[in-house]
C-alpha positions in Angstrom: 0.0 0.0 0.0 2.9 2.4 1.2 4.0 1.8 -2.5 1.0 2.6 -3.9 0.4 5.6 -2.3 3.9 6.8 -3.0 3.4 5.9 -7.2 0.5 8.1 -7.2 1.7 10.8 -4.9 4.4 11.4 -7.4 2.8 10.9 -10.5 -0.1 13.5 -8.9 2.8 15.7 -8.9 4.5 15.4 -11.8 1.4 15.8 -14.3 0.4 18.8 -11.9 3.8 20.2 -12.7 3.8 19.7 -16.1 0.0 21.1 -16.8 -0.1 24.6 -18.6 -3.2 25.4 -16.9 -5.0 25.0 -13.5 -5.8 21.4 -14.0 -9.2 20.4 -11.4 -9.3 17.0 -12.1 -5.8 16.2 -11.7 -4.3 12.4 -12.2 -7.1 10.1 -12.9 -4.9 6.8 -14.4 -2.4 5.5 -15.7 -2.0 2.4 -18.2 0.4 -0.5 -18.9 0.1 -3.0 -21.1 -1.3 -5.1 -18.7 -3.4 -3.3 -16.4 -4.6 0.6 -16.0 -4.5 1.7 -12.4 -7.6 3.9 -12.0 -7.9 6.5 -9.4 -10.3 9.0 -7.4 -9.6 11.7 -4.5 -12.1 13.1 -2.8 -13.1 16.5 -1.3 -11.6 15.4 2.0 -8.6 13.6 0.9 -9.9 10.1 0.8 -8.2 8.1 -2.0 -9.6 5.3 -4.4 -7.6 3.1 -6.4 -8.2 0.4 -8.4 -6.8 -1.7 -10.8 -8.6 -2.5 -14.1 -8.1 -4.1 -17.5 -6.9 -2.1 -19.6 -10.1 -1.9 -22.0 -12.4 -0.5 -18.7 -14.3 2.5 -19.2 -16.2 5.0 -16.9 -14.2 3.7 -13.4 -13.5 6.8 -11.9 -17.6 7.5 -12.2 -17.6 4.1 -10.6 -15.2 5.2 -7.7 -17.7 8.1 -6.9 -20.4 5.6 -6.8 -19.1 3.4 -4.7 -17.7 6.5 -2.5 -21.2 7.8 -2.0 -22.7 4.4 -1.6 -20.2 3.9 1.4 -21.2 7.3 2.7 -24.7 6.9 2.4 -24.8 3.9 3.9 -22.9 5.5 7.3 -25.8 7.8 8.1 
């Protein structure tokens, strides 16, 4: 996980860094040949991940989904 978190704290970075403009949506995923990590921070600073094929479509509106779905279900 400590791995994890440290790949996308630095990729987060990087593509912030190298953005010409203000970019909101920030680092969303990345893709190998084998896999596409997906990715989703919320408001707070809660992080998603999740690793897909590389063919998957509409995860990060799946990532908000599920991230509502856990927070509706704790009230």
């Amino acid at each position: 996980m400590k791995l994890i978190y440290g790949l996308i704290f630095s990729l987060k970075s990087f593509v912030l860094k190298l953005s010409p403009v203000d970019w909101k949506e920030g680092f969303l995923n990345y893709r190998t040949s084998k896999y596409k990590l997906n990715f989703y921070e919320t408001g707070t600073g809660l992080k998603f991940f999740m690793n897909t094929d590389v063919n998957a479509v509409n995860v990060c509106e799946l990532l908000q989904r599920i991230y509502r779905d856990v927070c509706d279900y704790n009230l």
